[in-house]
KOLMI-902842 format. One record per residue: residue in three letters; x, y, z of N, C-alpha, C in turn. Coordinates in steps of 0.1 Angstrom, whole numbers, plus 5000, padded with zeros to 4 digits. Layout:
<pts>
<resn->ALA, npx->X, npy->Y, npz->Z, capx->X, capy->Y, capz->Z, cpx->X, cpy->Y, cpz->Z>
...
</pts>
This chain:
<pts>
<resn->UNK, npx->3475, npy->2945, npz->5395, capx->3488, capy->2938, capz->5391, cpx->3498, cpy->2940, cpz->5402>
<resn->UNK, npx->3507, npy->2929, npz->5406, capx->3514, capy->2929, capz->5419, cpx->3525, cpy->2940, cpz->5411>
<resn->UNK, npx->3531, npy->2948, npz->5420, capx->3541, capy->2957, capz->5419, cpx->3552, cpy->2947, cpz->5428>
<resn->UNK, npx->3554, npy->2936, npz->5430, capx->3566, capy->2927, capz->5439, cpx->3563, cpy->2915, cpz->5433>
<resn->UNK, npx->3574, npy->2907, npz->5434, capx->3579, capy->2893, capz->5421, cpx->3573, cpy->2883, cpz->5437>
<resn->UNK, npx->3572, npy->2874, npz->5432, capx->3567, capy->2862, capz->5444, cpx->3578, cpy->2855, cpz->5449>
<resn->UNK, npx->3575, npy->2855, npz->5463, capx->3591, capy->2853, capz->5468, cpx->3593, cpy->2839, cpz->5461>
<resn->UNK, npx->3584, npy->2829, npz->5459, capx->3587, capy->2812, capz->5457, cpx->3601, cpy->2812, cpz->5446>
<resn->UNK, npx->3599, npy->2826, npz->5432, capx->3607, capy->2823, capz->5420, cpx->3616, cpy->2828, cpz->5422>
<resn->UNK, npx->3620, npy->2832, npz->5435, capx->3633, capy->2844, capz->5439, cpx->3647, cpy->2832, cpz->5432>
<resn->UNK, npx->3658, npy->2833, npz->5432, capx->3669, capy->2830, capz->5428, cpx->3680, cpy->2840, cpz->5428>
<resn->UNK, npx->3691, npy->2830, npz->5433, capx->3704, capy->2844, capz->5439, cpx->3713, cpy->2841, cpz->5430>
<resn->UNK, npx->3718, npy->2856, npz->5420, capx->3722, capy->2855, capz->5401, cpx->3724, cpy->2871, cpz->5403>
<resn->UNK, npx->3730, npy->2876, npz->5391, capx->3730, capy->2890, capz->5388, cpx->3718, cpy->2895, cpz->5381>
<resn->UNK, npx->3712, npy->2907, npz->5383, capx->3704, capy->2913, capz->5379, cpx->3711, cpy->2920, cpz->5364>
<resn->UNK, npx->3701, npy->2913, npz->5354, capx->3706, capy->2914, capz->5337, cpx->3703, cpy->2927, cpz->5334>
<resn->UNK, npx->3696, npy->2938, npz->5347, capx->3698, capy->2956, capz->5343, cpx->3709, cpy->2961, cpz->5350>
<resn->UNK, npx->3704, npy->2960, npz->5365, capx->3715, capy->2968, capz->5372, cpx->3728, cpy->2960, cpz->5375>
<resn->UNK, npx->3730, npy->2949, npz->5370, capx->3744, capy->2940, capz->5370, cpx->3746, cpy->2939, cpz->5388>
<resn->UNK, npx->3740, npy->2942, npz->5394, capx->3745, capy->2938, capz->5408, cpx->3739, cpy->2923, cpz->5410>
<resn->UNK, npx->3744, npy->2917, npz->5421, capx->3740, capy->2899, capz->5427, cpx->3731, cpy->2904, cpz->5439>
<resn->UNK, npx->3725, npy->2897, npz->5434, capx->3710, capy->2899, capz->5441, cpx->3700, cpy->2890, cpz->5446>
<resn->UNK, npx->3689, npy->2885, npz->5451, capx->3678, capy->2877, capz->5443, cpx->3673, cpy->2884, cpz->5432>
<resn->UNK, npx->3671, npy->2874, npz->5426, capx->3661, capy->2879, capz->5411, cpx->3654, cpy->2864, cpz->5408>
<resn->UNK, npx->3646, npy->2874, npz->5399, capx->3633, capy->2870, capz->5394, cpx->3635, cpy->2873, cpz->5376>
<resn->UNK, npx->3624, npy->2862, npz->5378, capx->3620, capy->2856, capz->5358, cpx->3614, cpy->2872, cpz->5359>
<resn->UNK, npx->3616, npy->2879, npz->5344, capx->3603, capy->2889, capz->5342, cpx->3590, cpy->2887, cpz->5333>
<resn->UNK, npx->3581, npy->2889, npz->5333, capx->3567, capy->2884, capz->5330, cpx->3563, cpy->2885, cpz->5316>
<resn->UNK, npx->3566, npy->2877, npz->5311, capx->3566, capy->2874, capz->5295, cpx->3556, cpy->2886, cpz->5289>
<resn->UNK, npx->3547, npy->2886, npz->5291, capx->3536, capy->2900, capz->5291, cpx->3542, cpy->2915, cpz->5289>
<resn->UNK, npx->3557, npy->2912, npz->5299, capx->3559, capy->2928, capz->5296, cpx->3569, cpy->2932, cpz->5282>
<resn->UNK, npx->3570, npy->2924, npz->5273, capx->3574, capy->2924, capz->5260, cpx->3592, cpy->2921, cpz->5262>
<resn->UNK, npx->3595, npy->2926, npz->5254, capx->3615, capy->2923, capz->5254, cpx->3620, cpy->2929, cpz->5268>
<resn->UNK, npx->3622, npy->2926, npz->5275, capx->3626, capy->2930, capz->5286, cpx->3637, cpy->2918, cpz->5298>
<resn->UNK, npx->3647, npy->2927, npz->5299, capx->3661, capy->2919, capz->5301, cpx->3654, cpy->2906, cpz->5318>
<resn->UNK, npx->3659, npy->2899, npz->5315, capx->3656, capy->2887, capz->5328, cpx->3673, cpy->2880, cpz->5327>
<resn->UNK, npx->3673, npy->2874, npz->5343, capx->3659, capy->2876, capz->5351, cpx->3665, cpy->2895, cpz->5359>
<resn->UNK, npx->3652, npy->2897, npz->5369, capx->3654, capy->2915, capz->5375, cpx->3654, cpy->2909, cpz->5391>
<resn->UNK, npx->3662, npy->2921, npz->5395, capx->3660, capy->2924, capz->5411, cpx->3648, cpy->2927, cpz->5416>
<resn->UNK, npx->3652, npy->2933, npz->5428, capx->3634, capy->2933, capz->5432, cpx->3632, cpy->2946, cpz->5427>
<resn->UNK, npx->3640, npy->2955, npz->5427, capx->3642, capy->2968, capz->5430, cpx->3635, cpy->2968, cpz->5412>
<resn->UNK, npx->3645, npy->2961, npz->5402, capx->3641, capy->2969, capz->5391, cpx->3628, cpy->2957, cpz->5382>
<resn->UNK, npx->3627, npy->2948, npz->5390, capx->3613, capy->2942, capz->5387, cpx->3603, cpy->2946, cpz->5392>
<resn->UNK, npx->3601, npy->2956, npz->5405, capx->3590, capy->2969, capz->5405, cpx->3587, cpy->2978, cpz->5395>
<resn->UNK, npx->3599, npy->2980, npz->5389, capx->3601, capy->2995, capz->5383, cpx->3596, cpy->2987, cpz->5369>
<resn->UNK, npx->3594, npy->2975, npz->5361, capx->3588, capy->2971, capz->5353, cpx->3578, cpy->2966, cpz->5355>
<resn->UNK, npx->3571, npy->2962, npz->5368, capx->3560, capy->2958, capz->5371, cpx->3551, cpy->2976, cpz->5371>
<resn->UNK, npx->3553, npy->2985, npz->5379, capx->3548, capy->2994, capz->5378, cpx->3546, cpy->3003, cpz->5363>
<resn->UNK, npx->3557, npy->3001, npz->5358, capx->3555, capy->3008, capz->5343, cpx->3547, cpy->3004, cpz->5333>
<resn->UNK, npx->3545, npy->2988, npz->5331, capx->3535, capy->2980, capz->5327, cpx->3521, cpy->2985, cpz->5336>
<resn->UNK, npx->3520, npy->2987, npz->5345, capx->3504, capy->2989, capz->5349, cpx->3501, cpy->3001, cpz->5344>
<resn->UNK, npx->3510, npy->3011, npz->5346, capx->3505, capy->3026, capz->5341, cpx->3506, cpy->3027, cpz->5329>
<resn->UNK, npx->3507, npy->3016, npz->5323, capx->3509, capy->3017, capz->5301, cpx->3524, cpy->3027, cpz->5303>
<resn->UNK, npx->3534, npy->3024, npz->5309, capx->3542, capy->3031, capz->5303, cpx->3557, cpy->3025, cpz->5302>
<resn->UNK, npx->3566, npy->3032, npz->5302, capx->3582, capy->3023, capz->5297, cpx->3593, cpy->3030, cpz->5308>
<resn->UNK, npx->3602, npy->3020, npz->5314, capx->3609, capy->3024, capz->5325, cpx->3618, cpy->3032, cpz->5320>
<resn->UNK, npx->3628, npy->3034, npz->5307, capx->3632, capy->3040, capz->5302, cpx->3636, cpy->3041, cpz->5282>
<resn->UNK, npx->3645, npy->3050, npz->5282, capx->3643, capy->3050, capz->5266, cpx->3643, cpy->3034, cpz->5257>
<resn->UNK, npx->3653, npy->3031, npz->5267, capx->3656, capy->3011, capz->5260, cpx->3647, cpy->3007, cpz->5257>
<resn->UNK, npx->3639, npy->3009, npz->5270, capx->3628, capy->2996, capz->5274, cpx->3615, cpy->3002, cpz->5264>
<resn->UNK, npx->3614, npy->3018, npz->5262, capx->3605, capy->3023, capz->5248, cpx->3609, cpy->3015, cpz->5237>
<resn->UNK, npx->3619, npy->3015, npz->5233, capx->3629, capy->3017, capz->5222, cpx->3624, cpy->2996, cpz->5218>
<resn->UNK, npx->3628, npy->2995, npz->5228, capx->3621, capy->2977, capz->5227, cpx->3605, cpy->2977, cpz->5224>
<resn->UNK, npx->3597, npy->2982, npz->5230, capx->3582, capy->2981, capz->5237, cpx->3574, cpy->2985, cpz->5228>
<resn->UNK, npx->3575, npy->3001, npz->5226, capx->3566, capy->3009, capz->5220, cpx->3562, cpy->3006, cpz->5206>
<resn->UNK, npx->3543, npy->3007, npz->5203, capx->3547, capy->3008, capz->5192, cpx->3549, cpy->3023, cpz->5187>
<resn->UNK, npx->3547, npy->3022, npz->5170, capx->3551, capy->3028, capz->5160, cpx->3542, cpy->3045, cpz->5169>
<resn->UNK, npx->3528, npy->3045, npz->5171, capx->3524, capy->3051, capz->5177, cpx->3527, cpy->3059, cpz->5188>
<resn->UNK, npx->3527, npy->3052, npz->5194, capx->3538, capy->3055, capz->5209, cpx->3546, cpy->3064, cpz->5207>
<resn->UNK, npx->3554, npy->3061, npz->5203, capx->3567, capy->3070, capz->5198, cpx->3565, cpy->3086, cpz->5191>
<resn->UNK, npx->3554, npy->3085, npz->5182, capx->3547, capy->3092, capz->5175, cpx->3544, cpy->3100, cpz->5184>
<resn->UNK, npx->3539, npy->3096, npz->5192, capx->3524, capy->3102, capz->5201, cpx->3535, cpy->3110, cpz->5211>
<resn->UNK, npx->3544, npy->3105, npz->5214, capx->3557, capy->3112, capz->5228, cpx->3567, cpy->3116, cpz->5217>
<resn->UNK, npx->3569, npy->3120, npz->5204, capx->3576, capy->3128, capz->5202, cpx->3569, cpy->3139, cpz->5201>
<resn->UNK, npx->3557, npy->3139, npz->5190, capx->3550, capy->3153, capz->5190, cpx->3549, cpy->3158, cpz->5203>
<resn->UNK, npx->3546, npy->3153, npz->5216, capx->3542, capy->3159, capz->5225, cpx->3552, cpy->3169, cpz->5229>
<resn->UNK, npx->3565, npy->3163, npz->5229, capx->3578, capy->3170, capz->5234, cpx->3576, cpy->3167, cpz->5248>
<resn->UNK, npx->3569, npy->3158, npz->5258, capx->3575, capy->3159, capz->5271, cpx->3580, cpy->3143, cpz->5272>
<resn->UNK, npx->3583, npy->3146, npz->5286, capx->3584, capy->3133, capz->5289, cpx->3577, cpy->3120, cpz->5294>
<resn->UNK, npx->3576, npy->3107, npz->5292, capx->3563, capy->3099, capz->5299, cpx->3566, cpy->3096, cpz->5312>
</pts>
């Protein structure tokens, strides 16, 4: 899975996480509710979290995970 957005979809807009004006990119329907369009910076950090089955932060769990998931990383007590 690419960890970097393709330059062709780039577009100059604010980044709908980190609110800064940036290029940004559509994010990949695949990765479930997740804010669009992302910078490069934080369209890695959901491109990477999606490949390793995991969630860039609590939000993006809080959106993502299922019922299990949550289950499974509470009992553990650490963090993903």
């Amino acid at each position: 899975m690419p960890t970097s957005p393709t330059p062709v979809t780039a577009a100059e807009g604010r980044c709908a996480r980190c609110k800064q004006s940036r290029a940004v990119f559509p994010a990949k329907a695949e990765w479930g509710d997740v804010p669009t369009p992302l910078c490069t910076t934080d369209w890695q950090r959901f491109a990477e979290a999606r490949a390793n089955r995991t969630y860039v932060d609590w939000a993006d769990a809080f959106d993502n995970a299922s019922d299990e998931e949550f289950e499974a990383h509470l009992s553990s007590g650490s963090p993903r």
